[in-house]
Residue, then its C-alpha position, 0 to 999 in steps of 0.5 A: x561400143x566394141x572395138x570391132x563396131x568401132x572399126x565398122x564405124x571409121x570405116x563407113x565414114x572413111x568411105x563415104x569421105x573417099x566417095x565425097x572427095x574423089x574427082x577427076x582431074x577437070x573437076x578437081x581443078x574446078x574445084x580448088x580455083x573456085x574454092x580458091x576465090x571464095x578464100x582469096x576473097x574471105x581472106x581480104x574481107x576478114x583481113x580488114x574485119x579484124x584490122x578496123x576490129x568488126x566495122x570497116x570503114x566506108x572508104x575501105x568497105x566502098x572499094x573492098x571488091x576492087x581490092x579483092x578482085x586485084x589480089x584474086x587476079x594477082x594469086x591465082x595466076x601465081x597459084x596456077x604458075x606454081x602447079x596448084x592446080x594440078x596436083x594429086x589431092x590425096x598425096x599433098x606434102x610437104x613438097x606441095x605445102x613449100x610450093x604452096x607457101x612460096x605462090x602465096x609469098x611471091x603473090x603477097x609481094x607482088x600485091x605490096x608493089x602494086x599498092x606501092x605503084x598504084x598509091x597515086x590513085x584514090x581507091x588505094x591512097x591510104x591502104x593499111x600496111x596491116x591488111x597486107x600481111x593479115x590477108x597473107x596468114x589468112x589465104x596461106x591457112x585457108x588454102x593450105x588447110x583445104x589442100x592438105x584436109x583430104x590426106x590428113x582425114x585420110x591417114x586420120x581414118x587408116x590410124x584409127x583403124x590399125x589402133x583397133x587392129x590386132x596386127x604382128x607386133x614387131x619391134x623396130x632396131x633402128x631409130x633413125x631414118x629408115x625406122x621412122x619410115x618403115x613405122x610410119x608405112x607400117x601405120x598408114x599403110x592400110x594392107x600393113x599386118x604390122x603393129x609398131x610397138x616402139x624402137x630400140x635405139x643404142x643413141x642416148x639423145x633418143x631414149x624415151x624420145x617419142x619418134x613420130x608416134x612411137x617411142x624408143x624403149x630402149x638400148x640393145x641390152x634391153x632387148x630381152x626386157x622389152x620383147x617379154x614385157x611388150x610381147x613382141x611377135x617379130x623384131x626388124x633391123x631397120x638399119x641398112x647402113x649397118x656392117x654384117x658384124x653389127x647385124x651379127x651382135x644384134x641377132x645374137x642378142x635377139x636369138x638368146x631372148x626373143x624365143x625363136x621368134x623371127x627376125x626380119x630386116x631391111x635391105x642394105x643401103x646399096x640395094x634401097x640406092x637413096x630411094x624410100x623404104x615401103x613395106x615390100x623392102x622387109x625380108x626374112x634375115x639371110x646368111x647374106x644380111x650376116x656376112x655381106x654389109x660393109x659400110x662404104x661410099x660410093x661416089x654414085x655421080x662417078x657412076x653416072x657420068x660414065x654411064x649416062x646417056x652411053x649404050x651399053x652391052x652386058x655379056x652374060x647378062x642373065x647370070x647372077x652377076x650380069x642381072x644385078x649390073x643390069x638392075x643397076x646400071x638401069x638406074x643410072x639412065x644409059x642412053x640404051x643398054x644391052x643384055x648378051x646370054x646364050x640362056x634364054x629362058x634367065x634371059x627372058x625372065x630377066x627381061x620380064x622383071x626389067x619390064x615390071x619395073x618400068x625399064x626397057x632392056x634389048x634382049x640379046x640371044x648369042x654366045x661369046x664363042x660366036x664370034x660371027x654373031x658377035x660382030x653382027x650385034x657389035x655392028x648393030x647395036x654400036x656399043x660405047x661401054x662392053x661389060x663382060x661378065x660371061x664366063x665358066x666359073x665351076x672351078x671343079x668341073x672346068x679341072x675335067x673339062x680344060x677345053x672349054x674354060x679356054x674356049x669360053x674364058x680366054x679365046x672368046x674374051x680375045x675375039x671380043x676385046x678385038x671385035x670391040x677395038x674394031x668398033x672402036x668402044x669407049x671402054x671395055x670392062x672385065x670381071x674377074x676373079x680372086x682365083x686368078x691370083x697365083x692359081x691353082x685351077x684352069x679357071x684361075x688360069x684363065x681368067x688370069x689369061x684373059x687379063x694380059x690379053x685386054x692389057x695388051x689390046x689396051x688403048x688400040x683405037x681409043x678403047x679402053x680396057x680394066x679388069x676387075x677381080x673380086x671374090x664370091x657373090x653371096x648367093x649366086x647361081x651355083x655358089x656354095x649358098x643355094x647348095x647348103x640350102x638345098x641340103x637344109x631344107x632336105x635334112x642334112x647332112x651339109x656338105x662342107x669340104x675342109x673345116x680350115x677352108x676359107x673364102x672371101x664373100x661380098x654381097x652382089x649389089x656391093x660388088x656390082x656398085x664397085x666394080x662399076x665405080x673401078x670402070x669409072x675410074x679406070x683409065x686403062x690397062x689397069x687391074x683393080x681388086x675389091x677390098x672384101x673384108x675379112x675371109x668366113x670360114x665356109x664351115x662357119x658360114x653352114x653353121x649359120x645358115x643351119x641356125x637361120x633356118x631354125x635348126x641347131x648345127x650338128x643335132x638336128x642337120x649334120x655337118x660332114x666333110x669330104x674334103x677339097x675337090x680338083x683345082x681347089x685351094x683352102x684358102x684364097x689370095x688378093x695379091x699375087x706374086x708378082x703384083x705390088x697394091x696401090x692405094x686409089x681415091x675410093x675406099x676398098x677398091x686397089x690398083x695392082x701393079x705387076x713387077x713384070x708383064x707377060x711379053x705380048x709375042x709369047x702370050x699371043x703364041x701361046x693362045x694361039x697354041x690353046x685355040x689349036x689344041x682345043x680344036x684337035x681335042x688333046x689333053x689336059x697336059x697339053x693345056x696346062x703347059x701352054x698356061x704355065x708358058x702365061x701365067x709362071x705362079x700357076x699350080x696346077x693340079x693334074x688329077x684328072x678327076x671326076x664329076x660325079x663324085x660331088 
């Protein structure tokens, strides 16, 4: 028989099992008490058959409906209590299996006491201790055996199938947790085009050590050995708790032995957040994959207990870092949650993929600027925890277009902080920025700015205020990953802007996370800063990219560099001048604590001073001289520039 009939074969009788098997709900339940009753009393019947080795005797074999029909009262209502009649027959597990197993226990005891109770009566004087424990083991079996036949017969069918298969043939890196799920949904799944050859595992406890179904062939430096002799299609990373720079090693090994082959990987631990791996979770491997995993804690029940059960209000909600608290936040059962942006079609899009995950968001359509539509949807909606996250953040273009970063950055961060005192908000979170420190550009400027305004509202009716500063998001909307694509994918030539030029990155799940885990922990006025690890040269950052996507830096995509543009620095800063770090409870988050603050009646005068020359249109110089009255450590740059040059 070729492996082809074969495969026909399994298939016919998988159908005709799936078509024998399948009920509705009512049917089912019939079914499994009726088969229930039948083993309830086989069970008691056997139990007795083999106590008395084949002949029961005849006071027993009189009484022995009397005794089925007690222990088929006591179990089925034990059974019922315990759900066993309204589960999924395809999908019993293990869950099931101990609930299974403690209906059965619970029932057999309750059985023992009656028997103890009820000795003073003839029919059950003198019952064999025995029987009880041998009709336990036979109904535990019988009802076990049937309830896990379907799923068992099922996973049965899908193996043998996928053995006939000829499927990609991938080699797991990651023999814990995260590999044998991933290899089990590979095997069972039945749309899976993959094929587990085995794992490779740096543990020496598991080497030759069969996992489930699959071995680990080996170490990291048997990773050129295994790929040829196994002729592996594709290699997956299974392990989402792995740092960038292990991921890094283990690229490097597969690209120097794997001929090209692709390499895939799963998502890190933040975004899988404790849930099971399915086959959707395996990606192409990306630059972020390279540079954005640190391994850290997160304290997810901090999270949940300041956003549980709260309302919620998310400005610039549709932009990369306001969609990922969304996503996020949603996780942790805000009572409701609101998404503020002036984008409505991210906004709508955001919406549609909250709904596809079963969510419900209320959309919210509005500039910050607004400050009339502001108060209205402040009055409506009633938040107890503002997010805020919108702002212009292109450092270059902010150099030409001065007035609006102060519009947007700092007077409608001051209305909004005042609108939320008013409404008497629990707490209000600001994202900020690395540029803030010791600034170069209007943006740092600003941000900057809008720090010491949310200070000095600090604890005004009861709302608290924290601030939040971290570095670039690995892959947001407009940051330098998505340009450096763009370029690759039309040949070159990449545009990097000074070859000493480096930046702090963190992936966009982790920073959300923290930043959420800093709110939590703020009691207000505080600034926290995220520890982003060590700062990637951006010429690196293009070289690895160019690679990723299959090309060889500088031969077949170019490298060119065209120096730094307005408001830029080569390299940026986590502590400023005047601001001393304290360490707090949670890894990679710090309190800044300022050596001196801004004095409030000359901040306020100032803003003041910005919202004038805004609306009287006047230059840049003008601009400048109010923020360097707030921020003294602000350098600024005074070309006026261009935007089209970039």
């Amino acid at each position: 028989m070729t492996s082809s009939e074969f495969g026909s074969k399994m298939n016919n009788w998988r159908g005709f099992i799936d078509r024998c098997l399948r009920t509705t709900p009512v049917k089912r339940k019939s079914f499994f008490v009726v088969s229930d009753i039948i083993f309830i009393f086989f069970s008691m019947y056997a139990a007795f058959w083999i106590r008395f080795d084949g002949v029961i005797p005849a006071p027993f074999s009189k009484n022995l409906l009397r005794y089925c029909l007690v222990a088929l009262a006591i179990k089925i209502a034990f059974l019922a209590f315990s759900g066993m009649y309204g589960f999924s027959w395809r999908f019993f597990g293990l869950r099931e299996l101990l609930r299974l197993l403690q209906a059965v226990v619970f029932a057999s005891l309750f059985f023992a006491l009656f028997l103890f109770l009820a000795k003073g009566l003839e029919s059950f004087l003198t019952f064999p201790r025995s029987v009880v424990l041998l009709d336990f083991l036979f109904t535990l079996g019988l009802l076990g055996g049937l309830r896990i036949s379907k799923r068992a017969a099922r996973e049965y069918f899908i193996r043998m199938k996928n053995k006939n298969k000829s499927g990609i043939r991938i080699l797991i890196i990651g023999a814990g947790e995260a590999g044998r799920q991933v290899a089990r949904e590979m095997r069972s799944n039945p749309i899976s085009k993959f094929t587990p050859v085995g794992y490779i595992d740096d543990d020496p406890a598991k080497q030759g050590v069969f996992i489930e179904e699959e071995k680990v062939l080996g170490t990291r430096k048997d990773i050129p050995t295994i790929m040829k002799e196994f002729q592996v299609d594709e290699a997956l990373v299974a392990m989402p708790s792995a740092a960038s720079k292990e991921i890094r090693e283990i690229v490097q090994l597969l690209r120097q032995s794997n001929g090209g082959k692709k390499i895939k990987i799963l998502p890190s631990v933040f975004s899988l957040m404790e849930r099971d791996i399915a086959l959707k979770d395996i990606q192409e491997i990306k630059v972020e994959d390279l540079l954005g995993r640190t391994p850290v804690t997160i304290d997810f029940d901090s999270i949940r207990g300041f956003i549980g059960g709260k309302r919620v209000l998310i400005t610039g909600a549709a932009g990369s870092i306001g969609s990922e608290l969304t996503r996020t936040i949603l996780q942790f059962a805000p009572s409701e949650l609101a998404t503020l942006d002036v984008d409505e079609t991210e906004l709508f899009y955001l919406v549609n993929r909250c709904r596809q995950q079963g969510n419900t968001i209320i959309p919210m359509i509005g500039d910050v600027r607004d400050e009339k539509k502001i108060r209205w949807l402040f009055s409506t909606f009633k938040p107890e925890i503002v997010i805020h996250s919108a702002a212009y953040k292109h450092v270059p273009i902010l150099e030409r277009f001065a007035d609006e970063a102060i519009k947007t950055n700092v007077l409608a961060t001051r209305s909004l902080g005042e609108i939320a005192v008013e409404n008497g908000v629990e707490k209000f979170v600001f994202i900020s920025t690395d540029k803030a420190i010791n600034p170069t550009s209007v943006m740092g400027a600003s941000k900057r700015v809008a720090e010491e305004i949310l200070r000095t509202l600090n604890d005004r009716n009861g709302t608290k205020f924290v601030s939040v500063r971290f570095g670039n998001v690995l892959g947001s909307r407009g940051s330098v990953i998505p340009v450096f694509k763009e370029q690759i994918q039309r040949g070159g030539p990449v545009t990097v802007t000074h070859p000493a030029m480096k930046r702090y990155f963190m992936a966009t799940n982790e920073a959300v996370l923290l930043v959420l885990e800093a709110a939590a922990l703020g009691n207000g006025g505080e600034v926290f800063v995220l520890d982003m690890g060590e700062p990637v040269k951006i010429e690196d950052l293009a070289k690895e990219m160019i690679r990723l996507s299959g090309f060889e830096p500088g031969v077949e995509v170019p490298i060119i560099y065209s120096g730094l543009r307005p408001g830029e620095k080569l390299f940026e800063e986590l502590i400023g001048s005047t601001e001393e770090v304290e360490p707090m409870k949670y890894e990679k988050i710090f309190k800044l604590v300022r050596k001196q603050n801004v004095d409030e009646k000359t901040l306020f005068e100032q803003v003041d001073r910005l919202k004038e020359i805004c609306a009287a249109e006047c230059s840049k110089k003008d601009i400048v001289e109010s923020l360097l009255a707030i921020v003294p450590s602000y350098k600024p740059d005074m070309e006026e520039g261009t935007i089209l040059n970039w």
